[in-house]
C-alpha positions, 0 to 999 in steps of 0.5 A: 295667673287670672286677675283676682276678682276685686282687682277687675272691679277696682280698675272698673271703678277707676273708669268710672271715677274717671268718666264722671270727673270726680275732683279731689275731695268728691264722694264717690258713689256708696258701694251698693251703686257700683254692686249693682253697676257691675252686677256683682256683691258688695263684698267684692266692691268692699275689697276693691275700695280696700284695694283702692285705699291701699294705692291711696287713690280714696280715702274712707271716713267711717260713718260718712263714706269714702272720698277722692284723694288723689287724681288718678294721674297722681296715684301712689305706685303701691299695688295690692297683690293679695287675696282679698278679706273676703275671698279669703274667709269664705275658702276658709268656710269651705275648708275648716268646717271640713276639718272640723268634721275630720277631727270630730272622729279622731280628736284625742282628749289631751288636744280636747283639754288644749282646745279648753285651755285656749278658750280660757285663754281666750276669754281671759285676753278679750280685751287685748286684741293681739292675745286674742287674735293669736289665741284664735289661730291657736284653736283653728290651727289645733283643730287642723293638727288634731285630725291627724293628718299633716296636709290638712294641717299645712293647708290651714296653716297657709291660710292663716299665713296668708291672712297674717300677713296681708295688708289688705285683712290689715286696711279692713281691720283698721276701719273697725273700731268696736271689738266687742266681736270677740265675745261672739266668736268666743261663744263661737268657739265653745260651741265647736269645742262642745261638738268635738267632745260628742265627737258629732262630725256633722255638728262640728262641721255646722258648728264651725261653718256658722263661726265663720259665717258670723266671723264674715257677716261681723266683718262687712258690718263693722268695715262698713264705711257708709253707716248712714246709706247702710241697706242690710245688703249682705251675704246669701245666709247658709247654714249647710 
């Protein structure tokens, strides 16, 4: 199997760390100075810090940056062998706007009212992160069941398996603080429930492809470790 992407970076990283003879306690580079060192996006050098963190090779301080916390001789023997945040969300993008467009055509109105009834749950649990991230499953899963067809169902529901289980969606979550982002994702929402009742397959799929993109531009703001260095550098915008 072909290293992951961001695990190359991270090792790139470490050459570098060890070349410049960081001590204990230095601040690395930001993550914009290793994007442009190795020519490739900050969100991939954000999942090799995650990665990085998760050995307990660095330690990151919100709003200040991140840190050496071990020497590399002396770095915890975790590894991360999961599919980075990132990586993750955008294979989501591509396939749930997709899904989307599938249900759009054959949604019933029983699995129209469950979708309303989860967003009501939805906006009712704001404040409670755990209810709001399982009512969130709940409407992209219901979403992949309503097209009718079991495998797009099985492939969404990996997915979201994937990223439930994975430390490092978990590390990138414990940088954030502020989730006052489930007010966006919630109007998100209603806007996708409302293409799927014009049975609109096209909006659907829009519809569904900009909550994901605001889902990923939302996540890399608020993981955001170097806030005073922050440059804006994010992803390419797409709406198609």
């Amino acid at each position: 199997m072909a290293e992951r992407l961001y695990r190359e970076i991270g090792e790139s990283i470490k050459q570098e760390i060890s070349k410049s003879n960081l001590k204990v306690g230095d601040k690395l580079p930001t993550e914009r100075v290793y994007a442009e060192l190795f020519g490739v996006s900050r969100t991939l050098v954000r999942e090799a810090f995650i990665m990085l963190e998760i050995e307990e090779l660095i330690e990151v301080k919100k709003g200040s940056g991140s840190y050496l916390k071990n020497n590399l001789s002396l770095q915890s023997s975790k590894k991360v062998s999961d599919v980075g945040p990132f990586e993750l969300l955008q294979a989501r993008q591509e396939l749930e706007s997709s899904i989307s467009s599938c249900a759009a055509k054959v949604i019933t109105k029983q699995d129209l009212q469950r979708l309303q009834d989860i967003i009501e749950i939805e906006s009712a649990e704001l404040e409670s992160v755990d209810k709001a991230n399982s009512a969130d499953r709940d409407f992209h899963l219901l979403i992949a069941q309503s097209t009718q067809n079991t495998v797009l169902l099985d492939v969404a529901t990996r997915l979201w398996d994937m990223r439930d289980g994975n430390p490092m969606w978990k590390k990138l979550h414990s940088r954030i603080q502020d989730t006052s982002y489930h007010d966006q994702w919630l109007e998100d929402h209603k806007k996708v429930l409302l293409q799927l009742r014009k049975r609109n397959a096209e909006g659907a799929r829009q519809a569904m492809w900009q909550h994901l993109e605001n889902v990923k531009q939302t996540l890399f703001i608020l993981s955001d470790t170097d806030a005073p260095d922050f440059d804006g550098y994010l992803f390419a915008q797409r709406t198609s």
